[in-house]
C-alpha positions as CSV (number, residue, x, y, z in Angstrom):
1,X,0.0,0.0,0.0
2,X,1.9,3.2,-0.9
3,X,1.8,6.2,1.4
4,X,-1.0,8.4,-0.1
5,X,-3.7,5.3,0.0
6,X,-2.9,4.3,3.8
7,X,-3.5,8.5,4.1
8,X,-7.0,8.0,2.2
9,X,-7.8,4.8,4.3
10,X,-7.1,6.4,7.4
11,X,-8.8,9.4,6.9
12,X,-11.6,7.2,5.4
13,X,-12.1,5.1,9.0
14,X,-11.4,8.8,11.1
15,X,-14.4,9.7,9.2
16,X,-16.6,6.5,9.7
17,X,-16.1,6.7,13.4
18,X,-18.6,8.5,15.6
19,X,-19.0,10.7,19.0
20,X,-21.5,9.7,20.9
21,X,-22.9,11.6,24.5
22,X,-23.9,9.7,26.9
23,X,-26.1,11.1,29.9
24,X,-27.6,7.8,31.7
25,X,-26.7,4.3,32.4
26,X,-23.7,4.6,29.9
27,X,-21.8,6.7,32.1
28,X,-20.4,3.9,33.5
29,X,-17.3,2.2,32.2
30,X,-18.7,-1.4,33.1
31,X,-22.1,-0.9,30.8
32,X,-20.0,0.5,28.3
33,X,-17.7,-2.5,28.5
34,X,-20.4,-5.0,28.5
35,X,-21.7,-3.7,25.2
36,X,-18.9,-2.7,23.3
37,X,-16.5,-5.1,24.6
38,X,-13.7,-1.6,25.3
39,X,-14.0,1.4,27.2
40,X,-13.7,4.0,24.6
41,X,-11.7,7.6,24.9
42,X,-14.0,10.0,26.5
43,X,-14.5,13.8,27.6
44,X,-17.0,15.5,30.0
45,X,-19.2,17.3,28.1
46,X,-22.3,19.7,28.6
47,X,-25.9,19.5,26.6
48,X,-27.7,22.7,26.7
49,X,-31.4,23.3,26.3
50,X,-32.1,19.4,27.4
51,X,-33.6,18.0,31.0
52,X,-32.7,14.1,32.0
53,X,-35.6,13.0,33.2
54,X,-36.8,9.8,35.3
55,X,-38.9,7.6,34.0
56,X,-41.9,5.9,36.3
57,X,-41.3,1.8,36.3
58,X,-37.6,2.8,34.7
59,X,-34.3,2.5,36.0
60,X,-32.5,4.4,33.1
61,X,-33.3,8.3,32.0
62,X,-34.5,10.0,29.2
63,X,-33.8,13.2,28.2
64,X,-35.5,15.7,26.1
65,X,-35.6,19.1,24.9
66,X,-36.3,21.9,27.9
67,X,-34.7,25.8,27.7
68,X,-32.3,27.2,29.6
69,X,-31.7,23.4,31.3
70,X,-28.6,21.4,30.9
71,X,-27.3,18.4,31.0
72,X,-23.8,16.9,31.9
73,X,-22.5,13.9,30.7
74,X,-19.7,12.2,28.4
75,X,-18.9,12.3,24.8
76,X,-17.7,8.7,23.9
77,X,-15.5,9.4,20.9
78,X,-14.5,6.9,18.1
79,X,-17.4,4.9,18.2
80,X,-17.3,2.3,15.6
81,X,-20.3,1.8,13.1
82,X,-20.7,-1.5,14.2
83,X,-20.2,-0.5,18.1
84,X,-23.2,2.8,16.9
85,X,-25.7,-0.5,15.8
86,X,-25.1,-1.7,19.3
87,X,-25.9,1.1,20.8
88,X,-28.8,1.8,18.5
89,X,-30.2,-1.7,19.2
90,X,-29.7,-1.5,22.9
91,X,-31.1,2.1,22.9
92,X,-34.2,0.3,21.0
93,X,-37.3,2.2,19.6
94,X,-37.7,4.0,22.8
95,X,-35.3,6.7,21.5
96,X,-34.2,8.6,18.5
97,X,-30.4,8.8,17.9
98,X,-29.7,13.2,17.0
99,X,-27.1,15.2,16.4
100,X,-26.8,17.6,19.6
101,X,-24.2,20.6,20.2
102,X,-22.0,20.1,23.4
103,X,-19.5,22.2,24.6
104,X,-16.3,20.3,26.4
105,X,-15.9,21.0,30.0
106,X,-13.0,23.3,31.0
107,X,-12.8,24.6,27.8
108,X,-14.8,26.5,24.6
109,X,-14.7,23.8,22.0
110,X,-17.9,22.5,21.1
111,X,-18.9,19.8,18.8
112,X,-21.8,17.8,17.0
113,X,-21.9,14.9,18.4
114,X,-24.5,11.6,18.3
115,X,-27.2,11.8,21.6
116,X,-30.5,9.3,22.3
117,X,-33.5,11.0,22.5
118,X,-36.5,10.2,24.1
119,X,-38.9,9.2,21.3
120,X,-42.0,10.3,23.4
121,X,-42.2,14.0,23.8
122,X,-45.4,13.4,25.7
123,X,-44.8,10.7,27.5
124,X,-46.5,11.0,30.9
125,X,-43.9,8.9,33.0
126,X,-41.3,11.1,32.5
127,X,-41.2,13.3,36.2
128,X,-38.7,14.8,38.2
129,X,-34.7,14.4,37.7
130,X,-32.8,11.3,37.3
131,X,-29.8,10.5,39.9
132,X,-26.6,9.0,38.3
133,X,-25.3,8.2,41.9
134,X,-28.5,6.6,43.3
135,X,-28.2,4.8,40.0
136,X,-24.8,3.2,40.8
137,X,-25.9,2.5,44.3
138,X,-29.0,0.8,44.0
139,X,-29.4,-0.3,40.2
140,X,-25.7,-0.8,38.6
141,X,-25.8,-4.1,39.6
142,X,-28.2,-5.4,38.6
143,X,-28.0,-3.3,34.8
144,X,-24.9,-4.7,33.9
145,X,-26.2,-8.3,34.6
146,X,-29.4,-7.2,32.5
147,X,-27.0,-5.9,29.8
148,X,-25.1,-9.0,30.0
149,X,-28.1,-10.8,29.3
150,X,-29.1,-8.5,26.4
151,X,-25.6,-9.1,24.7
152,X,-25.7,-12.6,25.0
153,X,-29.5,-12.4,23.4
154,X,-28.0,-10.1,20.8
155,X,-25.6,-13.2,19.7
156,X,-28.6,-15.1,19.0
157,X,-30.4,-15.3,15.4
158,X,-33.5,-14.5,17.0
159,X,-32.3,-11.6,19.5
160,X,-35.3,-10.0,21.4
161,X,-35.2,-6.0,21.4
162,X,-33.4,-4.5,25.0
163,X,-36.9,-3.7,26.4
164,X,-38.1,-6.8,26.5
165,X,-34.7,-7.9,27.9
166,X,-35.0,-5.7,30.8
167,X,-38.6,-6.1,31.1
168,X,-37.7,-9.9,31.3
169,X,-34.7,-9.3,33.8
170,X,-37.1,-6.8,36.6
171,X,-39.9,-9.6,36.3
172,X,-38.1,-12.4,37.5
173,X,-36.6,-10.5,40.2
174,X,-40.3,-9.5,41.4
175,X,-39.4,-5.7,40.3
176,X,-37.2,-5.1,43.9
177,X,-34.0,-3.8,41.2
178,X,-36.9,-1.0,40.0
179,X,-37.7,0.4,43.4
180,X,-35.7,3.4,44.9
């Protein structure tokens, strides 16, 4: 391969790679181990004019558009496209993967970047503010087991979607993982 095609092929995989915030239950390195089998580079980033909300009968957040709110979080950065259809699967129909605007902590650079949005903008279980530390403390857990499970159901030629995994996972422990 002469010098100028490994340049095109490298700029060719820079540009297939993707930047992905994270807000919820992938803030922590051992989900995002679980599912994409590494613990990608990230940086602390900030998502204005969005509010992460709980969600009744839910252990994860969703967030959604609200002015003058923000969010803080991660931006997971060279994502693969196969490691963004994991994510997509595991994020399931119950959100919409957007391009958002973040600005990098400790600094003035901002970027587009990938971001799961709640699909239902009227959805009336969404209430009050999710906790990532009453997260880790009470549900991590028993998550990263239901993640396990999901990845191992993923393997499989008929995979079930990562609801009805974690609906699955809260059922047969008589729903104790979903109360706080």
């Amino acid at each position: 391969m002469s010098i100028s095609s490994s340049v095109v092929a490298t700029q060719s995989q820079a540009r297939s790679l993707h930047n992905v915030f994270v807000y919820g239950s992938l803030l922590a390195d051992d989900v995002v181990r679980v599912l994409l089998k590494r613990i990608p580079s990230s940086s602390t980033a900030i998502l204005h004019d969005f509010y992460r909300f709980s969600i009744k009968g839910r252990v994860y957040p969703a967030i959604l558009p609200v002015e003058k709110k923000k969010i803080t979080g991660r931006v997971l950065q060279g994502i693969t496209a196969l490691e963004l259809d994991v994510l997509d699967t595991f994020e399931d129909d119950e959100y919409e993967r957007s391009d958002v605007e973040v600005f990098f902590m400790g600094s003035s650079e901002k970027s587009r970047v990938h971001a799961y949005i709640w699909s239902n903008k009227n959805d009336p279980n969404l209430y009050g503010d999710w906790d990532f530390e009453e997260w880790k403390r009470v549900h991590m857990n028993d998550f990263i087991k239901m993640t396990t499970g999901f990845m191992e159901e993923l393997e499989l030629p008929e995979s079930k979607p990562r609801v009805a995994t974690y609906e699955s996972f809260f059922q047969q422990d008589g729903g104790k993982s979903l109360e706080s």
